[in-house]
VMD Tcl script that builds the backbone (N, CA, C; Angstrom):
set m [mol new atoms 417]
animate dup $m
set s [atomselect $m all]
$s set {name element resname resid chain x y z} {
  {N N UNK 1 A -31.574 -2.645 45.813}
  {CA C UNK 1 A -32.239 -1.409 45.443}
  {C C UNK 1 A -31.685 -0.242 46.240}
  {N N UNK 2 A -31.845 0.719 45.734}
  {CA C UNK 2 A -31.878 2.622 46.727}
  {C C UNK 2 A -32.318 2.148 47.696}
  {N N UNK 3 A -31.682 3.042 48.393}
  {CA C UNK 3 A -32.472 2.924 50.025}
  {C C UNK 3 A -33.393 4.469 49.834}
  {N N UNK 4 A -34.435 4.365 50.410}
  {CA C UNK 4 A -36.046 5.405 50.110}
  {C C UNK 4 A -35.272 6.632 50.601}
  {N N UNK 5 A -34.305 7.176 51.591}
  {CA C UNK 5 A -33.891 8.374 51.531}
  {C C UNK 5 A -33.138 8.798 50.508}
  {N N UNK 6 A -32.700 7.818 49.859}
  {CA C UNK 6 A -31.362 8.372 48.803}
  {C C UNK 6 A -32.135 8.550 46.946}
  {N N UNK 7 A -33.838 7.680 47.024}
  {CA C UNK 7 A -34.646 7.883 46.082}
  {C C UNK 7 A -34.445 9.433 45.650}
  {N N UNK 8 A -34.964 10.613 46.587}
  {CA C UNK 8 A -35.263 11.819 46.017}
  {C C UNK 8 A -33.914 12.561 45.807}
  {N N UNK 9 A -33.135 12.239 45.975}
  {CA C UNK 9 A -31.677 13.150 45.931}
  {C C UNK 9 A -31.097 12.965 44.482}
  {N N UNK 10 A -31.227 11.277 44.275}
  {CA C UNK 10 A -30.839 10.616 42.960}
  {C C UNK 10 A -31.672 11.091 41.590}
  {N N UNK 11 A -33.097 11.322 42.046}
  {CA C UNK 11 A -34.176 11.955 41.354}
  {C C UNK 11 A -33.350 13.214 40.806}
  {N N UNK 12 A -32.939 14.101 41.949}
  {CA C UNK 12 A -33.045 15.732 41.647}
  {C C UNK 12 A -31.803 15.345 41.045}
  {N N UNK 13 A -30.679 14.860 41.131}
  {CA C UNK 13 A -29.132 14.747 40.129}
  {C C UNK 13 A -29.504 14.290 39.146}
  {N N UNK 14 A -30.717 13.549 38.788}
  {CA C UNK 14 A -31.017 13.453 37.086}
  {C C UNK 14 A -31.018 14.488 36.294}
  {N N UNK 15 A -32.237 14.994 37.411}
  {CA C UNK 15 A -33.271 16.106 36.859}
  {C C UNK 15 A -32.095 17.608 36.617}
  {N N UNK 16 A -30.899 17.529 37.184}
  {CA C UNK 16 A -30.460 19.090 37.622}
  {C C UNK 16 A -29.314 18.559 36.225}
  {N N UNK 17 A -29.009 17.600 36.370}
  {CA C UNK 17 A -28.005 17.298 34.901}
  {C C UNK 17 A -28.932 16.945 33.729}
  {N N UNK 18 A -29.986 16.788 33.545}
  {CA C UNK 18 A -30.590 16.934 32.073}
  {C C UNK 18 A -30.895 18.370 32.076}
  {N N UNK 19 A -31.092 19.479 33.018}
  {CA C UNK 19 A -31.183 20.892 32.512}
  {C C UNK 19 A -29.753 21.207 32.453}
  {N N UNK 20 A -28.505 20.896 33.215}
  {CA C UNK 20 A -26.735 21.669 32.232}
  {C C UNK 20 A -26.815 20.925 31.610}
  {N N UNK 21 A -27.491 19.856 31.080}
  {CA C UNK 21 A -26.970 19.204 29.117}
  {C C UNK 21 A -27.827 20.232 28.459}
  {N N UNK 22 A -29.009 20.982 28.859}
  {CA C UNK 22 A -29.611 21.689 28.179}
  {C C UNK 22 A -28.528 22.459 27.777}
  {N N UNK 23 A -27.778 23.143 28.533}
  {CA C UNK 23 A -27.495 24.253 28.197}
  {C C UNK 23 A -25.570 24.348 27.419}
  {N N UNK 24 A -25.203 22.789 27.567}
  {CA C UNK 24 A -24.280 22.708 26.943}
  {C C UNK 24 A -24.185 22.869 25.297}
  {N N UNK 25 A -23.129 23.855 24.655}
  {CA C UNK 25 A -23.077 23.990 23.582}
  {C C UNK 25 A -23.818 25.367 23.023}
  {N N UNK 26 A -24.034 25.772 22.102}
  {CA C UNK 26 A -24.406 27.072 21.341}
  {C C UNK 26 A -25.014 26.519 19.889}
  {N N UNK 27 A -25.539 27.505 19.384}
  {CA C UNK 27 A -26.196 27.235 18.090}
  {C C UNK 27 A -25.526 28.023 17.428}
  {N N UNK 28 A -25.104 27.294 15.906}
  {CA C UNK 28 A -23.927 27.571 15.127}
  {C C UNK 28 A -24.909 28.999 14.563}
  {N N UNK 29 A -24.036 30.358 14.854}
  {CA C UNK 29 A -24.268 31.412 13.760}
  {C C UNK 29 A -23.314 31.286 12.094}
  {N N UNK 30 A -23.777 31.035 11.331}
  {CA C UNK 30 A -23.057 30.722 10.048}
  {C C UNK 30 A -23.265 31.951 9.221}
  {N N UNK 31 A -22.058 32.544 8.496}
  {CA C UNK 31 A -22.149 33.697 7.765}
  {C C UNK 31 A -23.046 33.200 6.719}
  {N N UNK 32 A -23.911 34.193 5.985}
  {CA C UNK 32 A -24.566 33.741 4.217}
  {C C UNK 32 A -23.279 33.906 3.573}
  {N N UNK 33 A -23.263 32.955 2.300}
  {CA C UNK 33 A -22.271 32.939 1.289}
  {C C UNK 33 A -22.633 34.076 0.634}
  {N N UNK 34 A -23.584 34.177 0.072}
  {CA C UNK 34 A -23.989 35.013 -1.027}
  {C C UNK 34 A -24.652 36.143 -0.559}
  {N N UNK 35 A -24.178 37.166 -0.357}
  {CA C UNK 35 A -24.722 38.423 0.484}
  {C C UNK 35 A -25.225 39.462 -0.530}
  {N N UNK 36 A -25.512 40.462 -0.173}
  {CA C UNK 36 A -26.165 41.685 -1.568}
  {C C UNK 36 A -25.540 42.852 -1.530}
  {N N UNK 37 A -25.288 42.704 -3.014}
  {CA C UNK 37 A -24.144 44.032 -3.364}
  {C C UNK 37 A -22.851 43.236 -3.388}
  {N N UNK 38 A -22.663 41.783 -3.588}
  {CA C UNK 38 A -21.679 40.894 -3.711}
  {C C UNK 38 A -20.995 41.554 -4.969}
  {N N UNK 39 A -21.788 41.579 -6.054}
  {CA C UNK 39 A -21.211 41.671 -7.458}
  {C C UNK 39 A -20.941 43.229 -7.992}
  {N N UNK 40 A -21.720 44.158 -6.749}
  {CA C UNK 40 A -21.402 45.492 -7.470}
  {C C UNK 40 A -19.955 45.714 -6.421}
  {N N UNK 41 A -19.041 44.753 -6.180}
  {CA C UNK 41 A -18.171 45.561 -5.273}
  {C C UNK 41 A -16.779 45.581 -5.956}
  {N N UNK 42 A -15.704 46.529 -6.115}
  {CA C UNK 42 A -14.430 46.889 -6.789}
  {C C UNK 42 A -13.684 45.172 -6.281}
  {N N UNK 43 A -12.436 45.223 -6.898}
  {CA C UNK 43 A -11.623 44.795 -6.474}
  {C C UNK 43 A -10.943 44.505 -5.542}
  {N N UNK 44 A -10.396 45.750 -5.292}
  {CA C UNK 44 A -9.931 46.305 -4.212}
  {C C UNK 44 A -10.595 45.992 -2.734}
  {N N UNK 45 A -12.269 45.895 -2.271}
  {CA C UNK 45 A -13.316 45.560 -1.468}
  {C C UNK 45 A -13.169 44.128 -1.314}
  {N N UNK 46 A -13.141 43.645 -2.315}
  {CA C UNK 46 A -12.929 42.066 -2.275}
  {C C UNK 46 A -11.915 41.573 -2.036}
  {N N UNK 47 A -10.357 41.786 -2.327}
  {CA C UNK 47 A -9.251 41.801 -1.931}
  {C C UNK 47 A -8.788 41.748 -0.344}
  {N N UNK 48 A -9.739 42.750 -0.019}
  {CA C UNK 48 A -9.921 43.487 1.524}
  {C C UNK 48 A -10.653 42.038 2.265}
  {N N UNK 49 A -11.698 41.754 1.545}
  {CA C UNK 49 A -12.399 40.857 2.511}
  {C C UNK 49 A -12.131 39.247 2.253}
  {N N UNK 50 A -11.501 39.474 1.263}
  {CA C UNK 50 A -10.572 38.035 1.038}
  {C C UNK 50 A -10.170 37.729 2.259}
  {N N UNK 51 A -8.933 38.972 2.495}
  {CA C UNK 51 A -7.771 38.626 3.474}
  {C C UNK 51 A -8.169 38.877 4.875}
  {N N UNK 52 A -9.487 39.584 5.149}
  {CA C UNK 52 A -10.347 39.142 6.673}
  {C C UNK 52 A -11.298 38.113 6.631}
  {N N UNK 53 A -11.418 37.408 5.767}
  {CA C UNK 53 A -11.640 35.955 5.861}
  {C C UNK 53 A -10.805 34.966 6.126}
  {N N UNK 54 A -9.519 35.291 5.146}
  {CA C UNK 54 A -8.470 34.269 5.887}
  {C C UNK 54 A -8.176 34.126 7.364}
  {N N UNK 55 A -7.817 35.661 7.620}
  {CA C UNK 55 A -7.768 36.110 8.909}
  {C C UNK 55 A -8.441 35.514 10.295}
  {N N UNK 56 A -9.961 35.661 9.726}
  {CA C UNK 56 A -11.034 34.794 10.402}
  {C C UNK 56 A -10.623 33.231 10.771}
  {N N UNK 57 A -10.335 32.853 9.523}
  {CA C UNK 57 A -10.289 31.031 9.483}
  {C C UNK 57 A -9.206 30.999 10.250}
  {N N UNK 58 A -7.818 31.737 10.309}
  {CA C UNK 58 A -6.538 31.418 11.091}
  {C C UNK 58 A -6.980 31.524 12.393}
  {N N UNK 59 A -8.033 31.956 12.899}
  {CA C UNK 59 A -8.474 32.505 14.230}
  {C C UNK 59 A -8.889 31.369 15.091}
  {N N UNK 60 A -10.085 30.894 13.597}
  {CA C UNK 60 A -10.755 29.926 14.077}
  {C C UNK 60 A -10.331 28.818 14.573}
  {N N UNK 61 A -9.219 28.162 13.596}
  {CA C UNK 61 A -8.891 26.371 13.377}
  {C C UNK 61 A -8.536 26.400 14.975}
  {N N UNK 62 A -7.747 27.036 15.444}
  {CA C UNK 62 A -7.575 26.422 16.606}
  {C C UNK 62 A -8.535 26.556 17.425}
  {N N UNK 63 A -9.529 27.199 18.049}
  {CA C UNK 63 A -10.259 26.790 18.570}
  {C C UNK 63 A -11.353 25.691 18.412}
  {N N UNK 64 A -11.335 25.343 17.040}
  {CA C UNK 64 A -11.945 24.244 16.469}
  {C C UNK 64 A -11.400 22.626 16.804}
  {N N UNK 65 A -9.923 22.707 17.205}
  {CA C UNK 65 A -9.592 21.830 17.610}
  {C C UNK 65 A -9.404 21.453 18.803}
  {N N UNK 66 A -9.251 22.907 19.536}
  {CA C UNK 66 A -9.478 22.695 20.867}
  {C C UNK 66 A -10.154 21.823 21.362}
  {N N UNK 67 A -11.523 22.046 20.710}
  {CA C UNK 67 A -12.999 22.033 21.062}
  {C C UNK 67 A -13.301 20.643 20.801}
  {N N UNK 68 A -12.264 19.513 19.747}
  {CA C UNK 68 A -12.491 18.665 19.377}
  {C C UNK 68 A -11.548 17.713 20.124}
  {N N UNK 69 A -10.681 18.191 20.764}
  {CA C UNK 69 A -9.599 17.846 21.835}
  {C C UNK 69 A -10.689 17.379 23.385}
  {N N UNK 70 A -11.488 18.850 23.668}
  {CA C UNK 70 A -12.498 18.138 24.659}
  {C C UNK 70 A -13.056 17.287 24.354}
  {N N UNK 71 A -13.588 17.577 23.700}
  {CA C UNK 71 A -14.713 16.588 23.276}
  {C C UNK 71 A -13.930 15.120 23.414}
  {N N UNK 72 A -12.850 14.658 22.780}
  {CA C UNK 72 A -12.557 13.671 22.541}
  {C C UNK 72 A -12.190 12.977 24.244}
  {N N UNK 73 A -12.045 14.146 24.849}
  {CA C UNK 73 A -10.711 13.335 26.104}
  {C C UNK 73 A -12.324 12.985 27.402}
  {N N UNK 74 A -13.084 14.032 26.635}
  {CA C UNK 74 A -14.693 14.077 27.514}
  {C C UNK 74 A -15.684 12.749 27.068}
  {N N UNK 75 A -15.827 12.045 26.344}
  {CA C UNK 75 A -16.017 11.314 25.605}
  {C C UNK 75 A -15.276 9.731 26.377}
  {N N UNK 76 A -13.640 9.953 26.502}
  {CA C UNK 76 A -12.933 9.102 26.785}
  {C C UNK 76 A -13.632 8.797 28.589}
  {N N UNK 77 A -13.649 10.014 29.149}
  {CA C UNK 77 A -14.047 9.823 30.428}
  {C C UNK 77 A -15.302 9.561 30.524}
  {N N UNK 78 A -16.035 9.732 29.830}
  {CA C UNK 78 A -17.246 9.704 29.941}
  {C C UNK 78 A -17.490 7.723 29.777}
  {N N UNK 79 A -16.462 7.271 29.141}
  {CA C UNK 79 A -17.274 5.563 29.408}
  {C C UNK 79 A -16.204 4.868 30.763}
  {N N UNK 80 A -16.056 5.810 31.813}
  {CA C UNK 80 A -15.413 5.724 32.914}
  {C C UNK 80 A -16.980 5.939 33.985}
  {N N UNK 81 A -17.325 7.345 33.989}
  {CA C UNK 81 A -18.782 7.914 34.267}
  {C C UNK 81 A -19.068 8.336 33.380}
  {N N UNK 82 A -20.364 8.017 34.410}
  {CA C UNK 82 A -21.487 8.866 32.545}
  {C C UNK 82 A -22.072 10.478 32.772}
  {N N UNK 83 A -21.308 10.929 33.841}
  {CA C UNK 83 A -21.881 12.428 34.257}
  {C C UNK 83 A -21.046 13.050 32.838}
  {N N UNK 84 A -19.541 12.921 32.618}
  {CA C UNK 84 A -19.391 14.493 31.489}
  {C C UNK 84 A -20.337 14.234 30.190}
  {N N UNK 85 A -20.564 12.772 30.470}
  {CA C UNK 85 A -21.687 12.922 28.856}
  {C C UNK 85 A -22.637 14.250 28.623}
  {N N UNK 86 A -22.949 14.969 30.058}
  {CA C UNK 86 A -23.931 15.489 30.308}
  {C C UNK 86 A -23.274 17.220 29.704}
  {N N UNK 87 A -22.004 17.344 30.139}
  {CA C UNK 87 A -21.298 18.404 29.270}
  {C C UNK 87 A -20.447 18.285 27.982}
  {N N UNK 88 A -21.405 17.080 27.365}
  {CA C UNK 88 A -20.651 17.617 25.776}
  {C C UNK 88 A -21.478 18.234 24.881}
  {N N UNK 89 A -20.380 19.543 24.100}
  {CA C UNK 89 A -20.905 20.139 22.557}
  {C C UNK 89 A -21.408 19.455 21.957}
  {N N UNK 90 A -22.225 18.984 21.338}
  {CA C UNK 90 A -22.361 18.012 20.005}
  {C C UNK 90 A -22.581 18.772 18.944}
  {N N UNK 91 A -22.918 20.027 18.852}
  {CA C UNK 91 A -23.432 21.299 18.017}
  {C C UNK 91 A -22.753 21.292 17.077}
  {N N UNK 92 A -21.502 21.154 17.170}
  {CA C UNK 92 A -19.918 21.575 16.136}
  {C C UNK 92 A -20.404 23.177 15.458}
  {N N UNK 93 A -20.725 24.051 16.307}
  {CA C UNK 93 A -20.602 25.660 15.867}
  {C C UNK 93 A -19.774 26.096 15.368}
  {N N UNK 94 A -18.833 25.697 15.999}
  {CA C UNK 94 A -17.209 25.655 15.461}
  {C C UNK 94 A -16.824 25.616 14.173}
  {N N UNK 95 A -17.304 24.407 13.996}
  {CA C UNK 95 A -17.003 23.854 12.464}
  {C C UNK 95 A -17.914 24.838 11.488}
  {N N UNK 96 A -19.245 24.702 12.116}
  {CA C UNK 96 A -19.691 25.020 10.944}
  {C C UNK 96 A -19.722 26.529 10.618}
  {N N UNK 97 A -19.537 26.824 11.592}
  {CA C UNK 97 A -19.072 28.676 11.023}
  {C C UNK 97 A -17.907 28.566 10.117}
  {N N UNK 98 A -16.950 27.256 10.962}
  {CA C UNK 98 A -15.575 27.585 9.708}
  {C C UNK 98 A -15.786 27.503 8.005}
  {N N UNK 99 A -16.847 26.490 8.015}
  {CA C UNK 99 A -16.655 26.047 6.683}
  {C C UNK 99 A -17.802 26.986 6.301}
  {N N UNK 100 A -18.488 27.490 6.483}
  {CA C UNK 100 A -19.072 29.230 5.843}
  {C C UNK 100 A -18.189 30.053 5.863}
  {N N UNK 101 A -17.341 30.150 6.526}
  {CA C UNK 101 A -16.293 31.339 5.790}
  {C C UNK 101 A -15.643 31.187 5.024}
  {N N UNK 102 A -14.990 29.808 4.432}
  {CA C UNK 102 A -14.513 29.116 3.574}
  {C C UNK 102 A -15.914 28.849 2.592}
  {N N UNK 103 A -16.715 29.051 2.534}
  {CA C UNK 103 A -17.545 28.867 1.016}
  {C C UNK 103 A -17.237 30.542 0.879}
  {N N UNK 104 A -17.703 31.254 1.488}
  {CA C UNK 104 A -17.419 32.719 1.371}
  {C C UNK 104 A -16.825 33.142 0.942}
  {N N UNK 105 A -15.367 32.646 1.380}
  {CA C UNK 105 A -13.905 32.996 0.759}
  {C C UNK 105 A -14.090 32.723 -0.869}
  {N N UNK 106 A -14.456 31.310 -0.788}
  {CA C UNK 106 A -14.283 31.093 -2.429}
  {C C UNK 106 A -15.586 31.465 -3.030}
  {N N UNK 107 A -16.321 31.688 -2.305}
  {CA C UNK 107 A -17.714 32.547 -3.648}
  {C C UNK 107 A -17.151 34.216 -4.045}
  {N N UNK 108 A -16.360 34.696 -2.946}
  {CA C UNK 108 A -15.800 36.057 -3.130}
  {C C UNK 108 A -14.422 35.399 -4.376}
  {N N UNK 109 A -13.988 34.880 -4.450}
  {CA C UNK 109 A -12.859 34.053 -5.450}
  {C C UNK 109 A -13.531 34.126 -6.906}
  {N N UNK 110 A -14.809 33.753 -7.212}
  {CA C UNK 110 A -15.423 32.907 -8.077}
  {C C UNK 110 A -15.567 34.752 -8.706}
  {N N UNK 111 A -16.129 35.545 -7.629}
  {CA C UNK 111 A -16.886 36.837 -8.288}
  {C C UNK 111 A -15.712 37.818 -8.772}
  {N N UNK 112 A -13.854 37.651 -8.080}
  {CA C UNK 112 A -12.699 38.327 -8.444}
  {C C UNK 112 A -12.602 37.847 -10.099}
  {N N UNK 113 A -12.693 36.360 -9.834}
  {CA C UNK 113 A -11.960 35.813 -11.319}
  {C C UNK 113 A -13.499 36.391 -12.355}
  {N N UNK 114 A -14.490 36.585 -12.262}
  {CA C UNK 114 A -15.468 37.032 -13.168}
  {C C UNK 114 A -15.130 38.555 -13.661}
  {N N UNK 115 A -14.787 39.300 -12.819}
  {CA C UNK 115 A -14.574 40.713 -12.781}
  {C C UNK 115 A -12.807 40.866 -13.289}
  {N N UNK 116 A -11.837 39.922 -13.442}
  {CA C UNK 116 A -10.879 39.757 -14.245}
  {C C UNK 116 A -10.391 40.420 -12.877}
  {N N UNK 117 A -10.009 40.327 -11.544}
  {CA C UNK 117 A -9.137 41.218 -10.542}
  {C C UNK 117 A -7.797 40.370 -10.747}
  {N N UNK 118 A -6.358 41.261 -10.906}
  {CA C UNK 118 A -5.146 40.829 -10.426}
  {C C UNK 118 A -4.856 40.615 -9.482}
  {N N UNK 119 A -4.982 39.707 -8.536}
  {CA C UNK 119 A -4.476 39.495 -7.518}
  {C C UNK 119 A -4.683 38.007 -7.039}
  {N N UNK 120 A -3.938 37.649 -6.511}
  {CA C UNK 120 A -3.756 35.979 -6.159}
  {C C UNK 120 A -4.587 35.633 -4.990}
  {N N UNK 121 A -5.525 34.778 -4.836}
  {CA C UNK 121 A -5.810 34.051 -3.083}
  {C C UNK 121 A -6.181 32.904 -3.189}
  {N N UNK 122 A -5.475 31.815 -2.515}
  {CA C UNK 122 A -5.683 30.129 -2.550}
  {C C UNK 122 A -7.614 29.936 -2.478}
  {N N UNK 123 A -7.242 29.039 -3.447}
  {CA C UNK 123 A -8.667 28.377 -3.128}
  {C C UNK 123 A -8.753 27.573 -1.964}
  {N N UNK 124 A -9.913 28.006 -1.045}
  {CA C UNK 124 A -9.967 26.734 0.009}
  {C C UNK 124 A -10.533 25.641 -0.021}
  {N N UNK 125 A -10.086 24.476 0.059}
  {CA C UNK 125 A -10.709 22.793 -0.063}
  {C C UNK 125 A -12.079 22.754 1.079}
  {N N UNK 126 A -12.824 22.270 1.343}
  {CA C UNK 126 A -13.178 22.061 2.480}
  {C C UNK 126 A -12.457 21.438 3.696}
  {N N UNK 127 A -13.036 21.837 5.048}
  {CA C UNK 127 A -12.071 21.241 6.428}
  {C C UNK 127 A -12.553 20.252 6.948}
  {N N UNK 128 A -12.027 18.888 7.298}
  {CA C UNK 128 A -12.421 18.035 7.842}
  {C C UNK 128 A -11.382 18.047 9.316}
  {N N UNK 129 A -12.294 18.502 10.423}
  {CA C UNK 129 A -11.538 18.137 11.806}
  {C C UNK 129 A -11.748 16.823 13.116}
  {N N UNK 130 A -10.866 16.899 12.917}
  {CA C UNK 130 A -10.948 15.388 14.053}
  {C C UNK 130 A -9.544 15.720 15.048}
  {N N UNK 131 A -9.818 14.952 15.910}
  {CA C UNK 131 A -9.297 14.892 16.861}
  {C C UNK 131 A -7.433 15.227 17.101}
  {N N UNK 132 A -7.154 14.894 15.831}
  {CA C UNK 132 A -5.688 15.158 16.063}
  {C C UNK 132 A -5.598 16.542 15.110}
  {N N UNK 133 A -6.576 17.426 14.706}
  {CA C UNK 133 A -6.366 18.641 14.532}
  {C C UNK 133 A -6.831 18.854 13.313}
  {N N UNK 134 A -6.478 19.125 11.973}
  {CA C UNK 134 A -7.429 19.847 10.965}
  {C C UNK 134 A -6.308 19.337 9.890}
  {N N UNK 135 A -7.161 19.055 8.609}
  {CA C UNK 135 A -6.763 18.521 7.725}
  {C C UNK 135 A -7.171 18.988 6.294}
  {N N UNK 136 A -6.669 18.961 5.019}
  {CA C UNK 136 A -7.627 19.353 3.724}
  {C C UNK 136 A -7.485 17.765 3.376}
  {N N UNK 137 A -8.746 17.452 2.726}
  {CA C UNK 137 A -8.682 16.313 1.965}
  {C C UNK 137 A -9.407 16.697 0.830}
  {N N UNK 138 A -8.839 15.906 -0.404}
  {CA C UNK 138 A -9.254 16.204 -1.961}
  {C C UNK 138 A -8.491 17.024 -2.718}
  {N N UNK 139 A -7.015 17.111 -1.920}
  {CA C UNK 139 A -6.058 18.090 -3.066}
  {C C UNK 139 A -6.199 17.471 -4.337}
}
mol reanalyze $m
mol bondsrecalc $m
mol representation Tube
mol addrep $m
């Protein structure tokens, strides 16, 4: 067993690492797809926010993988000790902001091709990320 001086010390390193797991990670802010004044907007507006959505997503992926890079190598150490268990994301904010800007992208897609706009922008698949970085599946 503990020896009775080393009881309260072991106590407070529980207690002081279940409040930083509290505070590990963030709560995903996710854009709305469908915003107002979607359908009264030109071409031209949509065009615009097409290409700062893409913009957005190029921003994002890598930090998305970063994030999935810790996680993974934190994870690895963690069945070494079990203290970084205590600093992992599990939230995936990351992700899920990405894939709201990507419904976004293509609900702004869906409302160009209704309104007949000339101009070209890929449809986006959904993102599946894992550990060795970011992928489309379902071409």
């Amino acid at each position: 067993m503990v020896h009775r001086k080393f009881q309260p010390v072991l106590v407070l390193i529980v207690v002081v690492l279940f409040f930083v797991q509290g505070c590990a990670g963030r709560a995903a802010l996710p854009i709305k797809v469908a915003q107002s004044g979607d359908v009264k907007k030109t071409c031209d507006e949509i065009r615009y926010e097409l290409k700062k959505k893409r913009r957005n997503l190029k921003k994002m992926i890598p930090a998305v993988k970063a994030a999935d890079k810790k996680r993974t190598l934190l994870m690895l150490s963690g069945g070494l000790l079990i203290i970084p268990w205590f600093f992992l994301d599990l939230s995936d904010a990351d992700k899920i902001e990405a894939n709201a800007q990507r419904a976004r992208h293509n609900y702004l897609l869906g409302i160009a091709k209704k309104h007949s706009c000339r101009f070209k922008a890929p449809h986006l698949k959904s993102f599946y990320f894992h550990d060795k970085g970011y992928k489309r599946r379902n071409r």
